[in-house]
KEKE-3310 file (N, C-alpha, C; in steps of 0.2 Angstrom, whole numbers, plus 5000, padded with zeros to 4 digits):
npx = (4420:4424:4438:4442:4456:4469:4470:4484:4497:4488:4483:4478:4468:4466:4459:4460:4457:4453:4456:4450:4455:4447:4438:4441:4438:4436:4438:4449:4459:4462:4468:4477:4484:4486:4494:4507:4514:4516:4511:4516:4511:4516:4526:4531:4516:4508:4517:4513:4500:4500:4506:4497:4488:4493:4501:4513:4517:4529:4532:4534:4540:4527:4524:4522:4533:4543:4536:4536:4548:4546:4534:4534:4544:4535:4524:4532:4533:4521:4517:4526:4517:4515:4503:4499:4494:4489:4488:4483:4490:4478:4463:4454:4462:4471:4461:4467:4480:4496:4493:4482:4488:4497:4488:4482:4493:4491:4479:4484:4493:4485:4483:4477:4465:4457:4445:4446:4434:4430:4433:4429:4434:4430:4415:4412:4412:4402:4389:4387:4383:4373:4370:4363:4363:4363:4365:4384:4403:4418:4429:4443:4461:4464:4473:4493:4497:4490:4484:4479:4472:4461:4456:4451:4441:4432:4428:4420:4407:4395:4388:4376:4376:4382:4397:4415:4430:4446:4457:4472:4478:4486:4482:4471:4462:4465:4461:4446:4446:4449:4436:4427:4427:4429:4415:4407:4394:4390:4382:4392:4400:4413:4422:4433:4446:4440:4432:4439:4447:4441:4433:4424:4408:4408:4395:4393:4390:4398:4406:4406:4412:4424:4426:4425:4438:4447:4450:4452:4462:4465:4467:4470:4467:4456:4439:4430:4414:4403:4390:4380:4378:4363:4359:4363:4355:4345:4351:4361:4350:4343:4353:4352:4340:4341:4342:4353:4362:4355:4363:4378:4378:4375:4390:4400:4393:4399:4413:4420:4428:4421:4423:4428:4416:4408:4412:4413:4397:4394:4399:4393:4379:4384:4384:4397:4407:4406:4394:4385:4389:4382:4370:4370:4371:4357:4348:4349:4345:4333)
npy = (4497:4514:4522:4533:4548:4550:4565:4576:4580:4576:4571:4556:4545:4529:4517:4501:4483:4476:4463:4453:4451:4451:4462:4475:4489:4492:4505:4507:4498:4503:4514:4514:4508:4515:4528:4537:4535:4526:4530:4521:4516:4503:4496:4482:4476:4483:4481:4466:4466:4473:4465:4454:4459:4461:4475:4486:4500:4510:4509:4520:4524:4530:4534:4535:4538:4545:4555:4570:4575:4565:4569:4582:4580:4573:4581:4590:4582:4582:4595:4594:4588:4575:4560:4554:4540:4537:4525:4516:4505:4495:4496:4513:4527:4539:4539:4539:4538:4541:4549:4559:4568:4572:4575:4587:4594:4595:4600:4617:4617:4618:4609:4595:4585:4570:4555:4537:4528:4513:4499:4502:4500:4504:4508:4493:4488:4495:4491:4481:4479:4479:4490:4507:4516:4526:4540:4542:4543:4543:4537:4533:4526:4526:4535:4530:4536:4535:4545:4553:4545:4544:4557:4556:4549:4552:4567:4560:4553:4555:4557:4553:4547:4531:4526:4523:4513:4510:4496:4487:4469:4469:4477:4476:4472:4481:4493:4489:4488:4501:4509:4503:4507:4521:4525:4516:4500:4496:4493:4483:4479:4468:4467:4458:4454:4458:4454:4445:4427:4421:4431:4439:4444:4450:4450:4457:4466:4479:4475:4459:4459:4462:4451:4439:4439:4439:4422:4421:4422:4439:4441:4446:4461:4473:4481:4491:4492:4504:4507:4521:4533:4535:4521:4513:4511:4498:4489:4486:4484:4474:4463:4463:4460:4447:4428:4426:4414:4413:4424:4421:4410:4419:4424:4411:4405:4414:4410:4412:4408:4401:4408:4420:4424:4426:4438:4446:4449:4454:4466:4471:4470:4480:4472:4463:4452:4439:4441:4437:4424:4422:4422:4414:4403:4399:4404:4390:4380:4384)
npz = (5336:5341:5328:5333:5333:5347:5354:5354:5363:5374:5391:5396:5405:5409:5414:5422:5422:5440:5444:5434:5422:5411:5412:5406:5393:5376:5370:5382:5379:5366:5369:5377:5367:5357:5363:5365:5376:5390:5406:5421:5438:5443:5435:5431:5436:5425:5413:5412:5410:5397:5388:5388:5383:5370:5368:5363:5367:5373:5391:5406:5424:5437:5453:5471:5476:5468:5461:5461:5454:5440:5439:5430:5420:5414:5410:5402:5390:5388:5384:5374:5366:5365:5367:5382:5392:5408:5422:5435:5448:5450:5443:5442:5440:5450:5461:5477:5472:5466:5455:5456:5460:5447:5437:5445:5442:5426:5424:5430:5420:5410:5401:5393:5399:5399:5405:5402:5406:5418:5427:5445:5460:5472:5468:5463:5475:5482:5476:5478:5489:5496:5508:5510:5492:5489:5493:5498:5505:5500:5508:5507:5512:5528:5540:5543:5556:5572:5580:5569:5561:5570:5572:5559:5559:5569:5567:5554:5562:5562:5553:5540:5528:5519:5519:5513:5514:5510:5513:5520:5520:5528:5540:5542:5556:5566:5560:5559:5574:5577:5570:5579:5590:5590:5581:5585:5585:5571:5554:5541:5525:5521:5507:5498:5487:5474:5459:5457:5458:5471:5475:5489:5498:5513:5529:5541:5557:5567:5578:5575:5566:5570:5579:5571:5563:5574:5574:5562:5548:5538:5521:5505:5497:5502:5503:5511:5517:5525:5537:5539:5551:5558:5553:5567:5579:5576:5575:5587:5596:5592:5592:5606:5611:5610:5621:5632:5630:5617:5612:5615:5606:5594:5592:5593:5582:5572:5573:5584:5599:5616:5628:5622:5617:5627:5632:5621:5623:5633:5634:5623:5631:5642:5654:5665:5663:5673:5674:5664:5663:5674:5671:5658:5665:5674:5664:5658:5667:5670)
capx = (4424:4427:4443:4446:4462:4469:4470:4490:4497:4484:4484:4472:4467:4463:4454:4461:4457:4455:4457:4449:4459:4442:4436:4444:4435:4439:4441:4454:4464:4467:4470:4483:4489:4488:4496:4515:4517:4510:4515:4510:4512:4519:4529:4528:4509:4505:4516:4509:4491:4501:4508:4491:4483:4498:4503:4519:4518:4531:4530:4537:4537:4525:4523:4522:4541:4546:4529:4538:4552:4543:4529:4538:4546:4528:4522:4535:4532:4514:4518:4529:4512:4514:4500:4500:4491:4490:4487:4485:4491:4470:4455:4452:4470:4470:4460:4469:4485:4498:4488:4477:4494:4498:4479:4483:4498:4490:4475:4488:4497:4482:4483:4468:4462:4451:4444:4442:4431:4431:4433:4433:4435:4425:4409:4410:4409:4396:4386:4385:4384:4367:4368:4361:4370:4360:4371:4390:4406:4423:4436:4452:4465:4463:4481:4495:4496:4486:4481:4476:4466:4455:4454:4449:4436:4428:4427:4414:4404:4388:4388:4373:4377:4387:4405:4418:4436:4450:4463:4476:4475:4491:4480:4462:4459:4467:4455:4440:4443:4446:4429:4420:4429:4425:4409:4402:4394:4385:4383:4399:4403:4421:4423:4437:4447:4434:4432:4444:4441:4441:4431:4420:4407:4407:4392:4392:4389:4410:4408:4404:4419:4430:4426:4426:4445:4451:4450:4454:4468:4463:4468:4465:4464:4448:4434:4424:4407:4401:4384:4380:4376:4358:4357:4365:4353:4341:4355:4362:4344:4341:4354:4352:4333:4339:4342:4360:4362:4355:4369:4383:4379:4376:4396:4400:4390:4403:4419:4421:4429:4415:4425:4426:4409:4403:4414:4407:4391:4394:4401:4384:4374:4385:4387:4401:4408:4404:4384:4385:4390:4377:4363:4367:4367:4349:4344:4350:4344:4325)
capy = (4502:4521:4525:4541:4545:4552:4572:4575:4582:4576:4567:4550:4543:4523:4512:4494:4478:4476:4460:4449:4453:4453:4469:4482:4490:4491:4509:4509:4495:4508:4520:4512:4503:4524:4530:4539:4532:4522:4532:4517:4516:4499:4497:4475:4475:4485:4476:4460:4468:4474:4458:4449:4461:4462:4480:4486:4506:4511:4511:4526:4524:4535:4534:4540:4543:4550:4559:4577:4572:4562:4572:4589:4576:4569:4589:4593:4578:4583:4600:4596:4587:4566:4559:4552:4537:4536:4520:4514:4494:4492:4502:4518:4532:4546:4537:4533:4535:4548:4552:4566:4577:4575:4579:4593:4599:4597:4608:4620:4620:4620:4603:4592:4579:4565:4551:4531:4522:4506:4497:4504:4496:4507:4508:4488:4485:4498:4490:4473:4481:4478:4496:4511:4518:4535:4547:4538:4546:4539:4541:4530:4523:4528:4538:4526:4541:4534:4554:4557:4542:4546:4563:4556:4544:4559:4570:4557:4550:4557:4557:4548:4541:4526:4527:4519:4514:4505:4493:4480:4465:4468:4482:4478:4469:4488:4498:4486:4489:4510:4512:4501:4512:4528:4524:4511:4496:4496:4487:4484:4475:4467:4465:4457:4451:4460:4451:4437:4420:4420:4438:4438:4448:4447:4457:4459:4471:4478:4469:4454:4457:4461:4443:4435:4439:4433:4417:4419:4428:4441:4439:4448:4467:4474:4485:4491:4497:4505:4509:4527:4534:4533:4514:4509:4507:4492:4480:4485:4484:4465:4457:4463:4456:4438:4426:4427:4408:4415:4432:4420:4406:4421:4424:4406:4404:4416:4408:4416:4405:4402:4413:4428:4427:4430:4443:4450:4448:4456:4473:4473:4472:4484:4471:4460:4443:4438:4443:4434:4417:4418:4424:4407:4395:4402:4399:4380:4378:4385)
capz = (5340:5337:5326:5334:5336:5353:5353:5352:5371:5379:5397:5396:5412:5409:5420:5420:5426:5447:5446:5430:5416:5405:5414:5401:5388:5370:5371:5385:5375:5358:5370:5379:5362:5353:5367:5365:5382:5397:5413:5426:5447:5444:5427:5430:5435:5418:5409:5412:5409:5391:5385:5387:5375:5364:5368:5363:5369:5379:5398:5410:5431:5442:5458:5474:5479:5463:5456:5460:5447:5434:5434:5427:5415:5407:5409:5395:5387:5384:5382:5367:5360:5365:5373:5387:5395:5414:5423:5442:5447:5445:5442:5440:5440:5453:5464:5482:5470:5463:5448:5457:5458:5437:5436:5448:5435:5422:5426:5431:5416:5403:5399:5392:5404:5395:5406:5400:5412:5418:5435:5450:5469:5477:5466:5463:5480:5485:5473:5479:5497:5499:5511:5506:5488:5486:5495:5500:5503:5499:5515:5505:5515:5535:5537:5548:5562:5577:5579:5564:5562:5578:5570:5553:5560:5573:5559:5551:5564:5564:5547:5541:5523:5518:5518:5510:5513:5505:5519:5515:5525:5537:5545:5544:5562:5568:5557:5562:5579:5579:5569:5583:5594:5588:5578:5589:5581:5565:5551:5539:5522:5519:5503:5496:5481:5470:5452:5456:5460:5477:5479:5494:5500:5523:5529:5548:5563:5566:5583:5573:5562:5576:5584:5565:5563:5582:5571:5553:5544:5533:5517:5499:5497:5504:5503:5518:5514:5529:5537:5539:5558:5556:5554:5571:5586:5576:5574:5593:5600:5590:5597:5615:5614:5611:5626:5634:5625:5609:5610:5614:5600:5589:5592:5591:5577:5568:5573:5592:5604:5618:5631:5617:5615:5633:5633:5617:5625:5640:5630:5619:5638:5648:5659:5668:5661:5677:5675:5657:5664:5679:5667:5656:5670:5675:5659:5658:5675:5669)
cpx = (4426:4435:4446:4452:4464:4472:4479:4491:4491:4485:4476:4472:4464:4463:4457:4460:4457:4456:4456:4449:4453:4440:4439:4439:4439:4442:4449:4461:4466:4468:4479:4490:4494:4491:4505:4519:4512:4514:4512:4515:4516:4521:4526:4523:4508:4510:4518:4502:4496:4503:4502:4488:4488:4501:4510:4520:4526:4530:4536:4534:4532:4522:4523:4527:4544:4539:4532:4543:4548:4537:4530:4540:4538:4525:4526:4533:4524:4512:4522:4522:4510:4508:4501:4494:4491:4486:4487:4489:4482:4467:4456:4458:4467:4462:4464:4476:4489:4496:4483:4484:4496:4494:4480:4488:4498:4485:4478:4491:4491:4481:4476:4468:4458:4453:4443:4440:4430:4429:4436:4431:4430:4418:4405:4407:4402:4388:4383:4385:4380:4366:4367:4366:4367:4363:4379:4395:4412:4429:4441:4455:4466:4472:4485:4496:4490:4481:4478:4470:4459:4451:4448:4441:4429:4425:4419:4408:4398:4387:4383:4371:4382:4394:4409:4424:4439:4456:4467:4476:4480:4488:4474:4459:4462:4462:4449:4439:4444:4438:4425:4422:4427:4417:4403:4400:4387:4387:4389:4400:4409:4420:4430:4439:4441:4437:4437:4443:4439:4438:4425:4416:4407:4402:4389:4389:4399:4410:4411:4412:4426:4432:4427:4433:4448:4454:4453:4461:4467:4469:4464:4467:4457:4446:4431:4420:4404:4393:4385:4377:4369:4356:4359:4361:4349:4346:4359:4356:4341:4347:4354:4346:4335:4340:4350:4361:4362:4362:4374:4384:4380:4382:4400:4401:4397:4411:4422:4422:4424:4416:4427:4420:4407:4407:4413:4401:4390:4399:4396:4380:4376:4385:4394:4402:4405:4394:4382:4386:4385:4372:4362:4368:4361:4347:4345:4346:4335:4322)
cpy = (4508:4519:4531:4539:4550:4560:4573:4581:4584:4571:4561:4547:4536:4518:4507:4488:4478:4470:4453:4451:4454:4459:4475:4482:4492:4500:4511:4503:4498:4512:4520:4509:4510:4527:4532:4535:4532:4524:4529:4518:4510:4494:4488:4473:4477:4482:4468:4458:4469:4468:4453:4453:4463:4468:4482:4493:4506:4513:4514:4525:4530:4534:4536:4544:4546:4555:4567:4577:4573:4566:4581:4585:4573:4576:4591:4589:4582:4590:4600:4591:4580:4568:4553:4547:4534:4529:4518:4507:4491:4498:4509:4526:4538:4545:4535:4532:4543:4551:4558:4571:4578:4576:4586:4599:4600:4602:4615:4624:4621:4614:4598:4585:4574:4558:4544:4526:4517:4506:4501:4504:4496:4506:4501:4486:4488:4494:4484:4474:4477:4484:4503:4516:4525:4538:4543:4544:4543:4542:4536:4526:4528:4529:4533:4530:4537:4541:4552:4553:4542:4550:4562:4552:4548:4563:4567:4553:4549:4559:4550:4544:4535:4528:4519:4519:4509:4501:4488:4474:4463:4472:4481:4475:4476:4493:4496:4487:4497:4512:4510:4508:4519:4529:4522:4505:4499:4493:4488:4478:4473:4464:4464:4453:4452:4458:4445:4432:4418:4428:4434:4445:4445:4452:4456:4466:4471:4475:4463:4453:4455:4452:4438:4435:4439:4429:4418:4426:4432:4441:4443:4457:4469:4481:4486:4496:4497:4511:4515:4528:4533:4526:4510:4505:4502:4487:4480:4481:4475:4463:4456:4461:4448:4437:4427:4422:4411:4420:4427:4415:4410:4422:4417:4405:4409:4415:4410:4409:4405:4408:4420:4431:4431:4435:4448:4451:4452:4465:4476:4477:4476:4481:4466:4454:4439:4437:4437:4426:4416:4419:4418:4403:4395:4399:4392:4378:4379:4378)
cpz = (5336:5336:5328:5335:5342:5350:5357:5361:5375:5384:5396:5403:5411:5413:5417:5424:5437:5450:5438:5426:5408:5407:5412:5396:5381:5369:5376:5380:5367:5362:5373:5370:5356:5357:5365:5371:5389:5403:5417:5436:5447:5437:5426:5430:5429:5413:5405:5408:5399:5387:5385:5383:5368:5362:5368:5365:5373:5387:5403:5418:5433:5444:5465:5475:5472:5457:5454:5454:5440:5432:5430:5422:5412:5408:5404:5392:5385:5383:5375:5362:5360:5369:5375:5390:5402:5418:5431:5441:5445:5448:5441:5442:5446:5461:5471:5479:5470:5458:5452:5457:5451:5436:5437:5443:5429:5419:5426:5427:5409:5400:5400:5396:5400:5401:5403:5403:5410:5426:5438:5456:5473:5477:5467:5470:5483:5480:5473:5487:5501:5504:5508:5499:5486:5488:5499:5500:5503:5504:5511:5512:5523:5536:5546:5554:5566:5577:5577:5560:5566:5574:5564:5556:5564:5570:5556:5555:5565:5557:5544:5532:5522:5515:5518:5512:5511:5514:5516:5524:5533:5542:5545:5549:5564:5566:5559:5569:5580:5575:5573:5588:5594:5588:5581:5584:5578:5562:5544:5534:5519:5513:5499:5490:5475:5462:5452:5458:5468:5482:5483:5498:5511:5525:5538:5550:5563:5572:5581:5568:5565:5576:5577:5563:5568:5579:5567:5551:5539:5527:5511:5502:5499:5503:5507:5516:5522:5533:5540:5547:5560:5557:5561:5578:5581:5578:5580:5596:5600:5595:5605:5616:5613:5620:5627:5632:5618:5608:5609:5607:5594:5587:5589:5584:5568:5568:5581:5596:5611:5624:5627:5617:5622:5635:5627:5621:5630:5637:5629:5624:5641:5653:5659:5662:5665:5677:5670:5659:5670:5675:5664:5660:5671:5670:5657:5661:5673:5667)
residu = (UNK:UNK:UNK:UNK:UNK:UNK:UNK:UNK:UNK:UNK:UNK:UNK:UNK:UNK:UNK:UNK:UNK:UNK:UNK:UNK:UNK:UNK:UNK:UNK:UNK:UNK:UNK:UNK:UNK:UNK:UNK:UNK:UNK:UNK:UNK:UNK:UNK:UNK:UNK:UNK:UNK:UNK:UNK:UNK:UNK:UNK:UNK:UNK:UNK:UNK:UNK:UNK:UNK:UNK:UNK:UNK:UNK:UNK:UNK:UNK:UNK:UNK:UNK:UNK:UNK:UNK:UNK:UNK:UNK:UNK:UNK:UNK:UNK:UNK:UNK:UNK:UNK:UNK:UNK:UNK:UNK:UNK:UNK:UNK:UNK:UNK:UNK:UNK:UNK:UNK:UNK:UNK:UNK:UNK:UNK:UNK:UNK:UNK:UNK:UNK:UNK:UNK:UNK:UNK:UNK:UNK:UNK:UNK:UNK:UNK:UNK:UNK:UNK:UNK:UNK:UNK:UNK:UNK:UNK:UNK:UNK:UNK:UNK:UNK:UNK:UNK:UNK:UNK:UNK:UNK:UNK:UNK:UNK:UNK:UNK:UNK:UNK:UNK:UNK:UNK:UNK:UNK:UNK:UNK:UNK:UNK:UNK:UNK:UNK:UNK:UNK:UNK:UNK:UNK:UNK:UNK:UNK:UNK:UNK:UNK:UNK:UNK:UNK:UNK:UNK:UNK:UNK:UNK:UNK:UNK:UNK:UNK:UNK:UNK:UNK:UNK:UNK:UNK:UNK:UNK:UNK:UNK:UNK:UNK:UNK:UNK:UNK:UNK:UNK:UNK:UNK:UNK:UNK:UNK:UNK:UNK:UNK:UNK:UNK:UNK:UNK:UNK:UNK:UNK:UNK:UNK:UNK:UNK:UNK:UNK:UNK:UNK:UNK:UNK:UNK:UNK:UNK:UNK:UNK:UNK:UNK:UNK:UNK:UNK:UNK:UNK:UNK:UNK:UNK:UNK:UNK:UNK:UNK:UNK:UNK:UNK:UNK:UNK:UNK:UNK:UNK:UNK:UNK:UNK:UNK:UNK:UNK:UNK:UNK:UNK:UNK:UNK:UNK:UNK:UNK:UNK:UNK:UNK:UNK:UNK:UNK:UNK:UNK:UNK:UNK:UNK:UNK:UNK:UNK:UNK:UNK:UNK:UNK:UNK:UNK:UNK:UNK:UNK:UNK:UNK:UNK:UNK:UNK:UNK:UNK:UNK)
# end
């Protein structure tokens, strides 16, 4: 491992863990360990992360509700020549956090930026997507305004690379159904608990998500890797060529109470419930 040593009022920006505490690099552990001071989002998460590698720095709040404060207070700080080490709760600062506005101050003021990559959320999950990772865009946390949701989701919907966003688990049966709503269906991976024991990837249709969380509790921080505009009429078109049997067990088959399904099913078709239940006695009856 390099001996450098860190360049005196400068701002460090260091990736940590998102989940499996071996996921840091050797450079972010001397940066953190040479650091004047560890400015984190959540003082206990970082120093739980510091006490397992035996870092004694001292550590400084920053966060969303006091970022305007604190960060004019670590702007002298690294104006009079300490550096500075910036930290989310995981992965990669300035991300989806308030580290993009002490970026923004420090710019501002002249002040040296140095990144030290590591893990981060979005990239892991894209990358285990399985959907296309050549051109992607990162839409973050979809804003709690109903509006502005809409807005944000309208905005992107003929957009035809892969996007990505971030949800927590008390809102993602809401989020999964405005993108069906907006977007329409297409295909969608939930990736959750990413690097920890119980990560998972889920890779549906959003109908298919919808009707997969009826049943189950989401659980975990998640990831949604989402298919681009582009990709959506094959995987409408497949399931409207099965049998009205096959459509409903394909629901079934993913957790869907039987009367969900033939109400999924009968959305997919453009027809009735009603249609959906004479369509499968016929076929019994054949």
């Amino acid at each position: 491992m390099s001996e450098q040593t860190l360049e005196k009022g400068t701002l460090y920006l260091v990736a940590t863990p998102i989940g499996n505490l071996e996921d840091i690099t050797l450079r972010a552990i001397r940066t953190l360990r040479d650091a004047d001071l560890i400015a984190a989002e959540d003082t206990r998460r970082t120093a739980a992360l510091l006490n397992h590698l035996d870092i004694k720095t001292p550590l400084t709040s920053y966060f969303q509700h006091n970022e305007k404060s604190k960060g004019e207070f670590l702007i002298e700080k690294l104006r009079a020549g300490e550096t500075i080490a910036l930290v989310s709760d995981a992965g990669t600062p300035a991300i989806s956090d308030p580290g993009e506005d002490l970026v923004r101050l420090c710019a501002e003021a002249g002040i040296p930026v140095v990144p030290v990559p590591g893990a981060t959320a979005a990239i892991s999950a894209l990358i285990c997507s399985g959907l296309p990772t050549g051109r992607f865009s990162f839409e973050g946390f979809l804003s709690m305004s109903k509006k502005s949701r809409k807005e944000h989701l309208a905005n992107i919907k003929n957009h035809p690379y892969t996007m990505i966003f971030y949800e927590a688990p008390h809102k993602l049966t809401r989020t999964l159904q405005d993108l069906y709503d907006v977007l329409g269906d297409r295909r969608i991976v939930l990736c959750r608990e990413l690097t920890k024991r119980y990560e998972e990837f889920l890779r549906f249709t959003l109908s298919e998500a919808i009707a997969y969380y009826k049943v189950r509790e989401p659980k975990g921080e998640y990831v949604l890797i989402l298919d681009g505009a582009t990709e959506i009429e094959p995987e409408e078109n497949e399931l409207n060529n099965l049998t009205i049997s096959e459509h409903i067990k394909h629901y079934t088959d993913i957790g869907l109470e039987p009367k969900e399904a033939q109400k999924a099913v009968a959305a997919d078709r453009g027809i009735t419930k009603r249609e959906v239940y004479a369509a499968m006695l016929a076929e019994k009856n054949d």
